[in-house]
N, C-alpha and C positions, 0 to 999 in steps of 0.2 A: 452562572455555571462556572465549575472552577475547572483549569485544563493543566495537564503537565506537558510539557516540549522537552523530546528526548531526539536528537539529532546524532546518526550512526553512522559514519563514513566511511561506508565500505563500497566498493566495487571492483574487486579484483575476479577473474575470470567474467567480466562482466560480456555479453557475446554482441557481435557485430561493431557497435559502438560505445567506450567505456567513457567513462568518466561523470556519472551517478555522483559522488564522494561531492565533485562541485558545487553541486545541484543544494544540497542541505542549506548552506549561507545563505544562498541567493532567495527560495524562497522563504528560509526563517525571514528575512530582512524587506521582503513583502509583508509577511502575515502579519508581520508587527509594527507596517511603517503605521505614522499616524492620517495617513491619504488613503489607505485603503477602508473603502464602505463594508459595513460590520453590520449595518441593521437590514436582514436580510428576508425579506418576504413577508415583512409585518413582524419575524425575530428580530427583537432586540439584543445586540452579543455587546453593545459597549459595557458593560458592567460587568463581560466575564475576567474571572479573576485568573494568571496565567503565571504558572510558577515552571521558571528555567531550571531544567537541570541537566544543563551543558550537552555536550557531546562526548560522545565513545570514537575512537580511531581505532580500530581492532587491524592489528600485525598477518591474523590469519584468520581464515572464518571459523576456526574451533576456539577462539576468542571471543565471537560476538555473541556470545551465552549468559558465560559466565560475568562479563564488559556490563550488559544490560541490565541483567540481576539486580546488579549492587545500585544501578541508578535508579532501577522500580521500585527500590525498598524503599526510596525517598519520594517516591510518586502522592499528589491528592490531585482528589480530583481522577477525569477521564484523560489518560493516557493517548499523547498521540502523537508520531514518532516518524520522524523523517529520513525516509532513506535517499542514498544509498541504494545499490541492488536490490533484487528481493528475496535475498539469502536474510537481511536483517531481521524478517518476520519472525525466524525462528525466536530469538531474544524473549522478544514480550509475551511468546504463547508461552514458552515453557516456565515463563517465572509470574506468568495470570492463569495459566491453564484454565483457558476456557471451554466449554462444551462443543461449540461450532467455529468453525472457517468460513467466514464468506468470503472468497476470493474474486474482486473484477480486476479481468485482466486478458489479456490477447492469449496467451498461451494455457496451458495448462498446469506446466511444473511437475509433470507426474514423473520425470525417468527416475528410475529409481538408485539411489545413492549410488549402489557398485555398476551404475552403469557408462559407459564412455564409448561415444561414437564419431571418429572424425575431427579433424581441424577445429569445427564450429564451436565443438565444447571443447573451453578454455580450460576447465578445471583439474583436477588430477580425479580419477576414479577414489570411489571413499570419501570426498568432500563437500561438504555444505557449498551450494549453489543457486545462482535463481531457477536455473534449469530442473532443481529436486526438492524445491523446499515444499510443494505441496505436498508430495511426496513424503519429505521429512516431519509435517504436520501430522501427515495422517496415521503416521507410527507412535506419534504420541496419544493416539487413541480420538483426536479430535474429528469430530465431523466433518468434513468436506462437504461446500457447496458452492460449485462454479456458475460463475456469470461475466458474459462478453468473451469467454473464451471461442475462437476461431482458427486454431494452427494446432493439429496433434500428428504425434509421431505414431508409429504402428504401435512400439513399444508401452507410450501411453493410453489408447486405445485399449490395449488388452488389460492394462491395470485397472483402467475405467469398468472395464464388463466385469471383469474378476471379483472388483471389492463394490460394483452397483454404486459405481459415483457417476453422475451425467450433468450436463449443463442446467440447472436450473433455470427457472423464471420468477417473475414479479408474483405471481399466486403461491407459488410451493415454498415461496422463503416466506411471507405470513405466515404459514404455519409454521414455521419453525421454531420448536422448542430450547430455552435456557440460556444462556451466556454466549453473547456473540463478539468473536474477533474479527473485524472488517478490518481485509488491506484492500488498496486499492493501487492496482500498478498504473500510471499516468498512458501506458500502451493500449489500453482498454479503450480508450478513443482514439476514433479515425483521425489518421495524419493530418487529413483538411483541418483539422481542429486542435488538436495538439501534435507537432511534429518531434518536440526536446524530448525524446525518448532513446531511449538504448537500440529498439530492435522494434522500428513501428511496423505495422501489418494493418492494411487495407482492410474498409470494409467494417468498420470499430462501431465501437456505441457515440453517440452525441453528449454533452453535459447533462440534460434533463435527462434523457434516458438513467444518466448515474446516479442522479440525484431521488427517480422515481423509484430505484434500486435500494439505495440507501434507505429511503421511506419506508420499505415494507419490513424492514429487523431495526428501527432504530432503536426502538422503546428497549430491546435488549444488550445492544451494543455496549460494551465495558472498557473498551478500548479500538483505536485505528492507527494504519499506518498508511503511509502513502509513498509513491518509492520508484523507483526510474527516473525523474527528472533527470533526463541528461543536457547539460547547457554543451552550446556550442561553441568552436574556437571564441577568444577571445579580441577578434579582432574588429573593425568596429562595428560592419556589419553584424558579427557576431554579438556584441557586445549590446545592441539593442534588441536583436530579437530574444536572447536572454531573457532580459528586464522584462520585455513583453508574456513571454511564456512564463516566468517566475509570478509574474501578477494574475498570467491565467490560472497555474496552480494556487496560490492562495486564493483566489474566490473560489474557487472547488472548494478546499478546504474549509470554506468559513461557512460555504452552502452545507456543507456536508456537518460540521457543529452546528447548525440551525436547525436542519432537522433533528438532531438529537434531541438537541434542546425542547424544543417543539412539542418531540415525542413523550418528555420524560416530566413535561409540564403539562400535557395534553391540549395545549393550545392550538389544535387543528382548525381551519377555518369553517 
């Protein structure tokens, strides 16, 4: 399987806890040490072929569009792209336009762009955020379909009844028809299991739970991203539970390319 590595270092207005932008290094330099296990479930990935095409540092998030673009055109292979907040999503949908969103993730994302409430949101009203980006998907005409989400505003709520988007499950994403973009925010699972996140919230999914997620739209998937990793201070405490969390997210990731793989081979057991 051949893969692209697109790493986006963005996390400006990023809320509660920032620093996302870190996070990209640390788990590129897991996914690709030569210690990390690759053969994953009976999939074999040591043969996949993996072509770098650098990072983007986008200045403002009405950059991280047009930043993405130019690196997708040089994409083979399945695309899969490290954030960074989860404003980076926007990037790869609108220069793959794909038909669905499958979003796992703790929150929702639905407020919508001109909206601004409070301290909490960082951003200026009008701007690309994690807070709006499902939001800002779903104006590009793309499907919407939530999973692990657990934290809604009122305001999202009513966007939800209004445009008939709800939480999905494992049976209504099987059915789901044509070209799937899977992000996956690292918030999605419970603190007990991953903590390095921006803005964790109790109560999450487990890893299989994500993995058994993934399974039911792999065979469609064209592209992933994955995105919150927040490392902690760097100090030394900080500094190993880092490394630890950076190697828990690369094994997600490499689980979560074996099922593709898997899916697009149909080597099911």
């Amino acid at each position: 399987m051949k893969i692209s590595i697109l790493g986006v270092k963005w996390d400006k207005y990023q809320c509660f806890r920032g620093g996302a932008n870190k996070g990209v290094d640390m788990i590129r330099r897991e996914l690709l040490s030569e210690t990390t296990e690759i053969n994953i479930n009976g999939v074999d990935l040591y043969d996949t072929e993996v072509q770098e095409l650098g990072d983007v540092e986008p200045k403002e998030s009405a950059n991280i569009v047009p930043l993405v673009a130019e690196k997708v055109k040089n994409a083979t292979g399945l695309l899969v792209t490290l954030g960074g907040s989860h404003a980076i999503s926007l990037g790869p949908i609108k220069a793959l336009k794909p038909e669905n969103f499958v979003v796992i993730d703790a929150h929702a994302d639905l407020y919508p762009k001109d909206f601004h409430e409070g301290e909490w949101m960082k951003h200026p009203p009008n701007t690309l955020s994690q807070e709006n980006i499902t939001w800002c998907v779903h104006q590009e005409g793309v499907k919407i379909h939530l999973i692990g989400q657990r934290v809604f505003g009122p305001v999202e709520e009513k966007y939800m009844k209004d445009n008939k988007i709800e939480v999905s499950n494992i049976e209504k994403l099987k059915q789901v028809k044509g070209s799937v973009y899977l992000s996956i925010d690292f918030d999605c699972l419970d603190p007990s299991q991953f903590l390095a996140v921006g803005n964790p919230e109790p109560n999450g999914m487990d890893f299989q739970q994500v993995i058994d997620t993934v399974r039911a739209v792999a065979d469609r998937i064209v592209a992933v991203d994955f995105v919150e990793f927040t490392p902690f201070p760097e100090d030394e405490t900080g500094k190993q539970l880092n490394r630890i969390y950076a190697r828990l997210a690369s094994k997600l990731i490499w689980q979560v390319l074996a099922e593709i793989k898997r899916a697009r081979e149909k080597s099911y057991p």
